[in-house]
C-alpha positions as CSV (number, residue, x, y, z in Angstrom):
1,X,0.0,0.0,0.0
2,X,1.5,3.3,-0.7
3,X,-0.5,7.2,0.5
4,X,-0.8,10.0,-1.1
5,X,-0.6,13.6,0.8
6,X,-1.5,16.4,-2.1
7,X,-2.3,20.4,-0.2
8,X,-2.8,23.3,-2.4
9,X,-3.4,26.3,-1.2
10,X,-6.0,28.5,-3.7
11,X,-7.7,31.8,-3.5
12,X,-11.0,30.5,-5.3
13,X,-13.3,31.1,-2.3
14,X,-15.6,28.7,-0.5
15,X,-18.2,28.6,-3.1
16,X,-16.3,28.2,-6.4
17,X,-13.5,26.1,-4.7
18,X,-16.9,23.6,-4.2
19,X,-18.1,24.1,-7.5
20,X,-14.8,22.4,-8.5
21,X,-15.2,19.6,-6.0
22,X,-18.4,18.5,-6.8
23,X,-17.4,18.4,-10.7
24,X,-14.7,16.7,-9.7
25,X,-16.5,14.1,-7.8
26,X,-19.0,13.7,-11.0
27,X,-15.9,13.1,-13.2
28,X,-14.8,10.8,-11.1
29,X,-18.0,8.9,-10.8
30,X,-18.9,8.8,-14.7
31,X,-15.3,8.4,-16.0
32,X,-12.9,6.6,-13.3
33,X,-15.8,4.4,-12.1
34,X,-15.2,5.8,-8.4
35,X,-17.7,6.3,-6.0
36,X,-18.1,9.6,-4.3
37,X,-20.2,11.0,-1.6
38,X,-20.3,14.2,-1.2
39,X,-20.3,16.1,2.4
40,X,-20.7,19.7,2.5
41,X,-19.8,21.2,5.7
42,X,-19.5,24.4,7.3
43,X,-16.2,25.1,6.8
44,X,-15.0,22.5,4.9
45,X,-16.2,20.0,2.5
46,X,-15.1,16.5,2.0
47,X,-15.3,14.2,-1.0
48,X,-14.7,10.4,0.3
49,X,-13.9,8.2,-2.8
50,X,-13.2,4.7,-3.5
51,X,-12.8,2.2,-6.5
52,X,-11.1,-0.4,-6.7
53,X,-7.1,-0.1,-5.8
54,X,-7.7,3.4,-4.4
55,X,-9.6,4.7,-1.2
56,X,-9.4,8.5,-0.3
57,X,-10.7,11.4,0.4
58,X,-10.8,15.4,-0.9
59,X,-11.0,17.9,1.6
60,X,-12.5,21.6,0.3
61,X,-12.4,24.8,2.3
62,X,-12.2,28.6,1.6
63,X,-8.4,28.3,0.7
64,X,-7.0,25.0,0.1
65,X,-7.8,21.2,-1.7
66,X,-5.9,18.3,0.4
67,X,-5.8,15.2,-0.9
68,X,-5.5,12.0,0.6
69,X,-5.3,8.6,-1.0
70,X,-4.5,5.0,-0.5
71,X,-3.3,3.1,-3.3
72,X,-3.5,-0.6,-3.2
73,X,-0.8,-2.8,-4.3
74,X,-1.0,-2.4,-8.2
75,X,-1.9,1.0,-8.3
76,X,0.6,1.4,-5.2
77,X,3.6,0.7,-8.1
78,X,2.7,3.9,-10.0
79,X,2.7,6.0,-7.0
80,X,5.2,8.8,-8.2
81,X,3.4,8.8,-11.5
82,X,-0.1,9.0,-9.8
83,X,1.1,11.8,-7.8
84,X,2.9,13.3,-10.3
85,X,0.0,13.9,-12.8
86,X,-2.4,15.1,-9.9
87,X,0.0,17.9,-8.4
88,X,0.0,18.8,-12.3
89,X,-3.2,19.1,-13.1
90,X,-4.5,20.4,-9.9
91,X,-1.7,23.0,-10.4
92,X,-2.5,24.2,-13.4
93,X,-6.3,24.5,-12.7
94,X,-5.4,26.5,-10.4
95,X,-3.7,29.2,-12.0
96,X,-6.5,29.5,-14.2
97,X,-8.7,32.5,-14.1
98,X,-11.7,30.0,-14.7
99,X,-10.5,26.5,-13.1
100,X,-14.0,25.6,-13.3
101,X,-14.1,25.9,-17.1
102,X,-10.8,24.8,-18.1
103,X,-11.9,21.4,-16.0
104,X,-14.4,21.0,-17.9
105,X,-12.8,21.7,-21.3
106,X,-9.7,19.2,-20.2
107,X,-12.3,16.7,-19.8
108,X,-13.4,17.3,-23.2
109,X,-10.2,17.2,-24.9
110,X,-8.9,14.0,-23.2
111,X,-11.8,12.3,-23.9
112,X,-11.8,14.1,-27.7
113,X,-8.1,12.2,-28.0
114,X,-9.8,9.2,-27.0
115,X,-8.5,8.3,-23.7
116,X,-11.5,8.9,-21.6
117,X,-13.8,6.1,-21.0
118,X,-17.3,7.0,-22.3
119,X,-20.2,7.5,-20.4
């Protein structure tokens, strides 16, 4: 089993910073086959997921997304990788003036190239 840690810090607000969560957790749902339940909360929100080979959870506030996963033993391997390609995406999301939209239109495009599993 290998964890992942992921904190970014973002200046998106409470409600737009959940805006992106909750896309997210769709996403996730409809093209990684995860399952997500969404908790909204006062001051923070939290997205527990699972599928098979990864358990986890997102945590939303005013300011900041942290990440926390547990990768089982195949998906464990790929670790660096995994990590890797989430701390890249998140980061660019979030130096977009619209995260929200440029989510949305990655989505798109990766599934455009073909690589996204159909809903």
């Amino acid at each position: 089993m290998a964890d992942l840690h992921i904190h970014r810090e973002h200046e998106l607000g409470m409600a737009q910073a959940r805006l992106l969560a909750k896309e997210w957790a769709r996403t996730a749902e409809s093209k990684l086959e995860m399952s997500c339940d969404y908790r909204e909360g006062k001051a923070t929100d939290v997205v527990v997921f699972k599928r098979s080979g990864v358990t986890g959870e997102l945590a939303v506030t005013a300011n900041a997304f942290e990440l926390k996963a547990r990768l089982g033993l195949l998906l464990g391997a790929f670790k660096g990788r995994i990590e890797q390609e989430i701390t890249k995406n998140l980061d660019e999301l979030l130096s977009r003036k619209e995260p929200l939209q440029a989510f949305k239109q990655g989505v798109a495009d990766f599934e455009a190239k073909g690589k996204g599993k159909k809903a």
